[in-house]
Steps between C-alpha positions, in 0.01 A plus 500: 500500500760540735658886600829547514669595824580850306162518409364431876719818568346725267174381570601526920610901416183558301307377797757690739444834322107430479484468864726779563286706280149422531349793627650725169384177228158510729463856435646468097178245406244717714614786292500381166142314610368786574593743258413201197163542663481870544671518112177286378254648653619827415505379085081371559310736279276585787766650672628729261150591379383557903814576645854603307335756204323672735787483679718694282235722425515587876852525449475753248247721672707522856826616274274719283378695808836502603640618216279779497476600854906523422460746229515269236139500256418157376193316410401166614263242292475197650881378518683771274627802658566754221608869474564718255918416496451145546262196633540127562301246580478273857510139347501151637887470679514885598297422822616394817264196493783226417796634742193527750432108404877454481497680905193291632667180406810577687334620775258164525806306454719645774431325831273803739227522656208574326435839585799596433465352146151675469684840593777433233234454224306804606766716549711337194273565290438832553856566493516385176207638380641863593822409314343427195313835474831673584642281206207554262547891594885509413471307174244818389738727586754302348279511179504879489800638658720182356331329236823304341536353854150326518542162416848456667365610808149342504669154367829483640529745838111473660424096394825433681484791808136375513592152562799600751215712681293224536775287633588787736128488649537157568826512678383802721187268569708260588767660698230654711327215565796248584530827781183477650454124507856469704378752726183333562654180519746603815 
């Protein structure tokens, strides 16, 4: 089969713009290695027996207490949070544990040193632990002070500030670590 001198172009660009952009295709099939790893483990029934139920039923105790410590009485059984105007339930996607899967494979992907990357996880995912609780908190209060707004809010507003949060972690990560390496690096 013989290739067209047209076809030696394209093929010379492709290679051209793969050279040119290594490092970002480098860091695209880390990432999406990574999280298809993290995303399978995560779905193994011994890690949502062991890890993610009692993981939202941690969830639902820290914004139970907080709830109440803000004046707001609720009840807490294992992942429902319930008061006498309204109660929902901490499921399986209204955790922080896949944007803090989503986080870690960015942050393995992006070319650092290693304790910086360790750092990033750590602090990551506390970060986005703490915004889940504030989320979890504002969809109750949502439920009782504006009850038609629920779904809109908890499907449409928090998935996608969630996300954008996430993304925002990430980039701060990043920004401050791009700093510190050129600094060390003079």
């Amino acid at each position: 089969m013989k290739l067209r001198s047209e076809d030696t172009s394209r093929l010379g660009k492709l290679m051209l713009w793969g050279q040119r952009n290594k490092m970002i295709i480098k860091f695209c099939i880390i990432f999406v290695i990574c999280l298809g790893g993290f995303s399978y483990i995560l779905q193994l029934e011994t890690i949502q027996t062991n890890f993610t139920f009692p993981h939202l039923n941690h969830v639902a105790w820290i914004c139970g207490k907080t709830l109440n410590t803000l004046g707001t009485q609720c009840d807490v059984y294992e992942s429902s949070i319930s008061s006498a105007r309204f109660s929902v339930q901490v499921v399986k996607g209204c955790e922080s544990i896949y944007p803090t899967a989503m986080l870690w494979s960015a942050l393995l992907a992006y070319p650092a040193l290693l304790r910086w990357k360790v750092i990033g996880i750590v602090c990551g995912a506390a970060i986005l632990f703490i915004l889940n609780i504030i989320r979890v908190i504002t969809m109750f209060y949502i439920g009782i002070y504006f009850p038609s707004l629920f779904d809109m809010v908890h499907i449409y507003a928090w998935q996608a500030l969630f996300i954008l949060l996430t993304l925002a972690v990430f980039l701060f990560w990043a920004a401050k670590v791009s700093k510190k390496e050129t600094t060390v690096g003079l």
